[in-house]
C-alpha positions in Angstrom: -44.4 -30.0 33.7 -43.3 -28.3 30.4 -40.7 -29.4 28.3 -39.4 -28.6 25.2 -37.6 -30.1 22.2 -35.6 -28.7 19.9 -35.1 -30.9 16.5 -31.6 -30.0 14.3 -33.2 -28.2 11.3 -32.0 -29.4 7.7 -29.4 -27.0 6.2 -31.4 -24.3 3.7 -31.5 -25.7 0.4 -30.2 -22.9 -1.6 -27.0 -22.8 0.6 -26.1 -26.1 0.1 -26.8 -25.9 -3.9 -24.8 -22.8 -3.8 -21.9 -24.4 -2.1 -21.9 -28.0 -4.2 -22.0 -25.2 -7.1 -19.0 -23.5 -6.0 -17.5 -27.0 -5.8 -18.2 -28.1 -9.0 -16.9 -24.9 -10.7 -13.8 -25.0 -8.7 -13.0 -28.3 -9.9 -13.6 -27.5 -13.8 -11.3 -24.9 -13.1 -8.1 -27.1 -11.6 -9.2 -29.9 -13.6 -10.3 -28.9 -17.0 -11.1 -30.6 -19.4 -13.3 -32.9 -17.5 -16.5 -34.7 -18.0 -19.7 -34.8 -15.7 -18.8 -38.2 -14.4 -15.4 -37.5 -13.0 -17.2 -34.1 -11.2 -19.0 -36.9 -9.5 -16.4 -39.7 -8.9 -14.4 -37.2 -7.4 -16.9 -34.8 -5.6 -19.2 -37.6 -4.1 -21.9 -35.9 -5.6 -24.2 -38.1 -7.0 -24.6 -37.7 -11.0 -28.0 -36.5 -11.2 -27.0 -34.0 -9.0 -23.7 -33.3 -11.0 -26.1 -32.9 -14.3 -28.1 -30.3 -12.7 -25.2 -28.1 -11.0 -23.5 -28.5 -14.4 -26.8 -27.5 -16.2 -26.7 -24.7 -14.0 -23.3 -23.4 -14.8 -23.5 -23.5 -18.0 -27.0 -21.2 -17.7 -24.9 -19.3 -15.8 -22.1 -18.8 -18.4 -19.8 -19.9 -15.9 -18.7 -23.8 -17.9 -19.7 -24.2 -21.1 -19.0 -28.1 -22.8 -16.5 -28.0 -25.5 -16.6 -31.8 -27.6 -16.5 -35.2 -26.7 -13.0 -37.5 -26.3 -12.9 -41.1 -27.1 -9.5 -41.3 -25.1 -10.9 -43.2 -22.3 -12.7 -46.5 -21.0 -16.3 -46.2 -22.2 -18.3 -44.1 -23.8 -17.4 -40.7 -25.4 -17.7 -37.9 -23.1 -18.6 -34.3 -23.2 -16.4 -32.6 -21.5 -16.4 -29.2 -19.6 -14.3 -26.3 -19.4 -14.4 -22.7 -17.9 -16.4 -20.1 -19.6 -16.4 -16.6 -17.5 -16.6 -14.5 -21.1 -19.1 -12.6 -19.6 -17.6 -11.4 -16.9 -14.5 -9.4 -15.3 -12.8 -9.0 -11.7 -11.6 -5.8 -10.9 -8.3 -5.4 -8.9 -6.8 -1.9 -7.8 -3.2 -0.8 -6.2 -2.9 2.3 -4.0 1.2 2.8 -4.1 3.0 6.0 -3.1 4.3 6.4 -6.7 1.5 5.1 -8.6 -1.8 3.6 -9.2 -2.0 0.0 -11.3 -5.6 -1.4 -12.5 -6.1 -5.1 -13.4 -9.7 -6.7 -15.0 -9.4 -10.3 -15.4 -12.2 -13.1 -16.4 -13.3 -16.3 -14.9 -10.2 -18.3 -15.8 -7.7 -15.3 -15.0 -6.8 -13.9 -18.6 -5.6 -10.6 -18.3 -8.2 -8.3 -20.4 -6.6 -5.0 -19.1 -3.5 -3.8 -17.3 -3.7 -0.1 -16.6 -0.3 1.9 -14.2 -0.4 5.3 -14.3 1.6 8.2 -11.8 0.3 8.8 -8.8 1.8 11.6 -6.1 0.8 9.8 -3.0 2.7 11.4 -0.5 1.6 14.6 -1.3 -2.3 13.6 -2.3 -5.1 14.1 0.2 -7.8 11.0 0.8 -10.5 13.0 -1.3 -8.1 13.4 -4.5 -6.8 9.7 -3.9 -10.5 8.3 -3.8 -11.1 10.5 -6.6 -8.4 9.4 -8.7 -9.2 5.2 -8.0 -12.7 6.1 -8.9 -11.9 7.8 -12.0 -9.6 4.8 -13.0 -12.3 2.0 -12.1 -15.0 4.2 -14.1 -12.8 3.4 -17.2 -12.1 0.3 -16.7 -16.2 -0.3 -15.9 -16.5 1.4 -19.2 -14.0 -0.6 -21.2 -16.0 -3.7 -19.9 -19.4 -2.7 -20.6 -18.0 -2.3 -24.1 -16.9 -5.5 -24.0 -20.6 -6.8 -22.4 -18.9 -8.1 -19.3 -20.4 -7.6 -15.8 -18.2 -6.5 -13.4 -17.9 -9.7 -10.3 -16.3 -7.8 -7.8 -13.5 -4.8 -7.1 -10.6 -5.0 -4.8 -8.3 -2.1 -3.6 -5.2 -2.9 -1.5 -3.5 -0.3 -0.2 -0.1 -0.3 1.6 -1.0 -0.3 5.4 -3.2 -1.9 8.9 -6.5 -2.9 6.8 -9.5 -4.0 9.4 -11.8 -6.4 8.4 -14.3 -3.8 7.7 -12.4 -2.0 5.0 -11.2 0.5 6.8 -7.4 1.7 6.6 -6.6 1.8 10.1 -3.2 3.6 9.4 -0.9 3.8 5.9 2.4 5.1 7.2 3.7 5.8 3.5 0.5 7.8 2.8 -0.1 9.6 5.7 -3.3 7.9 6.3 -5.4 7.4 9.4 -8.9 5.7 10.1 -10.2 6.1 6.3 -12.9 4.2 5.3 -12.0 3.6 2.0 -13.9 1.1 1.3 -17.5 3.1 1.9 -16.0 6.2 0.3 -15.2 4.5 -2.6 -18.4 3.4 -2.6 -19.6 6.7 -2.8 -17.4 7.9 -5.3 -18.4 5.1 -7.8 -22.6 6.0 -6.5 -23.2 2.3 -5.5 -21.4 0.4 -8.6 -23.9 -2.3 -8.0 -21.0 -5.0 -7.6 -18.9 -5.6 -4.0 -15.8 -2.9 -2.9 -13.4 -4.7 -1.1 -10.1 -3.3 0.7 -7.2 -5.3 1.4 -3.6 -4.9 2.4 -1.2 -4.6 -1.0 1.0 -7.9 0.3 -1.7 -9.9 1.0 -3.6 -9.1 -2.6 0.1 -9.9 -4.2 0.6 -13.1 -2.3 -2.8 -14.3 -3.2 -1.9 -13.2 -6.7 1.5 -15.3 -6.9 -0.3 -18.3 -4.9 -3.2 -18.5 -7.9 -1.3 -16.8 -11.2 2.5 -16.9 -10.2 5.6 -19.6 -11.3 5.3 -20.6 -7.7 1.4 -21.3 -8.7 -0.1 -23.6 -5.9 2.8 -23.2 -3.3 1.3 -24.0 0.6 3.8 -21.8 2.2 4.8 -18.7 0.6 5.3 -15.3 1.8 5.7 -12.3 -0.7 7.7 -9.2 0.2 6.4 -5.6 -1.3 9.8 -4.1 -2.8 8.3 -0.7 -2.8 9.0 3.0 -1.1 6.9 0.3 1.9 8.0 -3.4 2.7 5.2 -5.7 3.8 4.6 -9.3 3.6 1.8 -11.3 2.2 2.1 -14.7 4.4 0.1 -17.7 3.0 0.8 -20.8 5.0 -0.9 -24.3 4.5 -2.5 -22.8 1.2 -4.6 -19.9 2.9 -3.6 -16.4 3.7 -3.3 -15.3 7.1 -4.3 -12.1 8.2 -4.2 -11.7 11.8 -6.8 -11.0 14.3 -7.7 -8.0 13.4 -6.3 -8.5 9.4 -2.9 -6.3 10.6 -0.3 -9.5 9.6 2.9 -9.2 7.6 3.8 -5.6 8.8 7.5 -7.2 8.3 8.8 -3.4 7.0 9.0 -2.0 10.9 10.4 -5.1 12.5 13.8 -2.8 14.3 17.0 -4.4 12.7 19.2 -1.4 13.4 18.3 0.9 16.9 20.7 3.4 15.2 19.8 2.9 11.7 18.3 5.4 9.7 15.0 6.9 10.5 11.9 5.4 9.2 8.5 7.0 7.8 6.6 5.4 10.8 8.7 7.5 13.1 11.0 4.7 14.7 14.8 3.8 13.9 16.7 1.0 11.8 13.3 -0.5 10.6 13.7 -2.9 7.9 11.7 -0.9 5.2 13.8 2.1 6.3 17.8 -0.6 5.6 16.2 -2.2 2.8 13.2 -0.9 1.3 13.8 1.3 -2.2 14.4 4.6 0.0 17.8 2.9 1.2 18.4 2.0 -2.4 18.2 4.8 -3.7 19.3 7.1 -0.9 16.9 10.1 -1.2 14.3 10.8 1.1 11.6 11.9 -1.2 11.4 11.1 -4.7 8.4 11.9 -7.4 7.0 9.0 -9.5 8.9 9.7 -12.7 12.5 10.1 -10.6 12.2 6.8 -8.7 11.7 5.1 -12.1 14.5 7.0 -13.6 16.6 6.9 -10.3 16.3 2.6 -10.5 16.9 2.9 -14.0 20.6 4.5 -13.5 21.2 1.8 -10.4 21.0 -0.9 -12.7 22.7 0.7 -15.6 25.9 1.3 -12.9 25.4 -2.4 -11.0 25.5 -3.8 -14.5 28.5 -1.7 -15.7 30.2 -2.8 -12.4 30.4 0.3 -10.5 32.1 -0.5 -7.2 30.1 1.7 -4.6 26.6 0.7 -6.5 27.6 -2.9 -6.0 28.3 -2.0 -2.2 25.3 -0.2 -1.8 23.4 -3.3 -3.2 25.3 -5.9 -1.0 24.5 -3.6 2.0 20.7 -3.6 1.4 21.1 -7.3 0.1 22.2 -8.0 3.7 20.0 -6.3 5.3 17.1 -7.5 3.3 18.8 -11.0 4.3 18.1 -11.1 8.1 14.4 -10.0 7.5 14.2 -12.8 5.6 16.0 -15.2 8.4 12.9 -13.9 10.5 10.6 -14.9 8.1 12.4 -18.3 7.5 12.5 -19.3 10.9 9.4 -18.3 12.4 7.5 -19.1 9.1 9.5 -21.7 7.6 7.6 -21.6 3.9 8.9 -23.3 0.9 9.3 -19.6 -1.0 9.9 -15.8 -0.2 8.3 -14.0 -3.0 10.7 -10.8 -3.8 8.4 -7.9 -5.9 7.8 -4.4 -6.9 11.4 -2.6 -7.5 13.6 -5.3 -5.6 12.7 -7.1 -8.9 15.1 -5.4 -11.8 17.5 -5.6 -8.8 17.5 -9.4 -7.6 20.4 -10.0 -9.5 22.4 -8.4 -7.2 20.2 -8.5 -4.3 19.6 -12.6 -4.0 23.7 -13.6 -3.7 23.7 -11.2 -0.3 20.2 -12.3 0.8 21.3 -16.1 0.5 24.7 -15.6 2.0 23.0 -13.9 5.1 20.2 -16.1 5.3 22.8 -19.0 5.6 24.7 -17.4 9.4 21.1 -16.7 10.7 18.6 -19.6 9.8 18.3 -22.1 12.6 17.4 -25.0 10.0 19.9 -26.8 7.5 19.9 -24.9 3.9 17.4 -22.1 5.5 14.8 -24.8 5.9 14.5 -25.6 2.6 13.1 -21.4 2.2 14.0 -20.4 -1.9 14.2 -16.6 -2.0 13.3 -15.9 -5.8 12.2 -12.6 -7.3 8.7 -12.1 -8.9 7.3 -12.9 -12.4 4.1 -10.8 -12.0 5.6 -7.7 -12.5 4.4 -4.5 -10.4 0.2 -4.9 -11.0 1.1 -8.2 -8.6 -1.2 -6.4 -6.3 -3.5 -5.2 -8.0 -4.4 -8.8 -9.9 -4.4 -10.0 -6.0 -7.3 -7.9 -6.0 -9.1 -9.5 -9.0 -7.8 -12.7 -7.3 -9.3 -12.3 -4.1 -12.7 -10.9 -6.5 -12.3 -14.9 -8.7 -11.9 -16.3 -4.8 -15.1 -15.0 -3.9 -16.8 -16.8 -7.1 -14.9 -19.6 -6.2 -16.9 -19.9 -2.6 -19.8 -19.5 -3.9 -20.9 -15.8 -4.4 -21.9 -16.4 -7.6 -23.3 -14.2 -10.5 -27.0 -14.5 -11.1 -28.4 -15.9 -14.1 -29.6 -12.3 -16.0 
């Protein structure tokens, strides 16, 4: 008789190094300054091992030790703070009206902030690929200036992103089955760091999770106030993407069958009531007008302008009972309102909250805030250098040159 056994084989060294080294950078990030014995005492890790991911970090350039304090029991200790000077994240936005580029470091310091017009309605794949890849060669330029390796680069773009970085359909864009993420690729002739797509909520929910006021949140979702509405959803401190990575398309939920028509072809959809097209009440605007056109909205809502203020309540309320869907089949702590609702929450939030307050199931909405932005309109494109930092944070990290 033959039999066989088959013994558990130890986990590969160099993965578990690499993930106790993401964990010990992690924590000099949310705990900084700290010394090498409270990396163990609250790791596990033992403090030989602690010594030698620390030495390792700092090799690395990723920690770097920054004094001693005598204000604690014992010993001075030499503590430990981020370093990441060396380096840079790359986030991108795709928009209908415009293209934003963000580079960050280790720690999330803004090092660039780049938004320049972009005619996306009217551009083909080629031209937009050709215009991100322009952009990012700048911005890999202005780095190697600077003697910063590029981590990472991440492009969201407003539409069904697959796993696989390929944009299975952007409505706003007229886009369908483009891998952007290869083509970028190409365009950059292999850039020699890691081309990531992602959908534009998602990269601006993870962006408001890790840089935002609401900084930490567990349950947050973030509405795109754009020519598009989507929703970043993160819930118990992750993002959730869906099976296939197709969550949050929150825009063409059907409020009104006999509203008016939206870009995806269907009636009465939520992006079509309440998105900046109903706003401002033209069906197709250039860059420069919508900026112009929101400009003069304000200026009239602020002046007191009776049918502006109407026109705002309307879309307020609509805006409202997409966000009693979110509220009560979501039930986070926040709604995140960005992009152009932003210089118009003023008179957006009051008709939001009082429509939120007929059509949540829970007491005071469930305890949901709905609170505009801080991060501006590049919240999408610092997602991007977010979800780049995230990646670090997990362990892909940069090799000692």
């Amino acid at each position: 008789m033959i039999t066989s056994t088959t013994n558990p084989q130890p986990a590969d060294f160099a993965d578990v190094r690499a993930t106790n080294l993401a964990v010990v950078l992690r924590f000099v990030r949310e705990h900084a300054p700290c010394s090498r014995a409270d990396i163990a005492a609250s790791t596990g890790l033992n403090k030989a091992t602690v010594s030698s991911l620390v030495a390792d970090l700092i090799d690395r350039r990723l920690v770097r030790e920054t004094g001693l304090t005598e204000n604690r029991v014992g010993r001075p200790a030499t503590m430990l703070v981020l370093d990441g000077s060396p380096y840079a994240a790359i986030g991108v936005e795709i928009n209908v009206d415009y293209v934003t580029a963000v580079a960050v470091d280790l720690s999330g310091e803004r090092l660039l902030s780049w938004r320049r017009s972009f005619p996306g309605t009217t551009s083909t794949v080629n031209q937009a690929v050709a215009a991100v890849a322009a952009l990012v060669r700048r911005v890999t330029g202005r780095m190697a200036k600077e003697e910063r390796q590029v981590l990472g680069l991440t492009v969201g773009v407003p539409g069904l992103v697959g796993t696989d970085g390929t944009v299975l359909i952007a409505p706003n864009l007229g886009w369908r089955d483009v891998d952007l993420s290869g083509d970028l690729a190409k365009a950059l002739r292999d850039p020699g760091f890691p081309v990531q797509i992602d959908n534009d909520a998602n990269l601006a929910a993870l962006a408001e999770h890790r840089f935002g006021p609401q900084a930490g949140t567990a349950n947050l979702v973030y509405l795109t106030g754009e020519i598009g509405v989507g929703a970043g959803v993160i819930l118990d401190g992750r993002l959730r993407r869906g099976a296939r990575g197709y969550s949050g398309e929150i825009g063409h939920i059907q409020l009104d069958p006999l509203g008016a028509e939206c870009r995806c072809g269907r009636l009465g959809c939520l992006e079509a009531v309440a998105g900046i097209g109903a706003v401002l009440q033209h069906s197709a605007l250039s860059p420069a007008e919508v900026e112009i056109e929101l400009e003069e909205v304000v200026r009239l809502a602020r002046s007191g302008d009776d049918r502006t203020l109407d026109l705002l309540a309307g879309v307020g309320r609509h805006l409202g009972k997409g966000v009693s869907v979110i509220a009560n089949l979501l039930n986070p702590e926040v709604v995140i309102l960005g992009g152009y609702y932003v210089p118009l929450a003023p008179w957006l939030l009051p008709a939001v909250a009082a429509e939120m307050s007929g059509r949540t199931i829970a007491p005071d909405s469930g305890g949901c805030q709905v609170v505009a932005s801080g991060l501006g309109y590049g919240a999408a494109a610092l997602g991007g250098a977010a979800r780049v930092l995230d990646s670090v944070d997990s362990g892909r990290l940069p090799r000692v040159s």
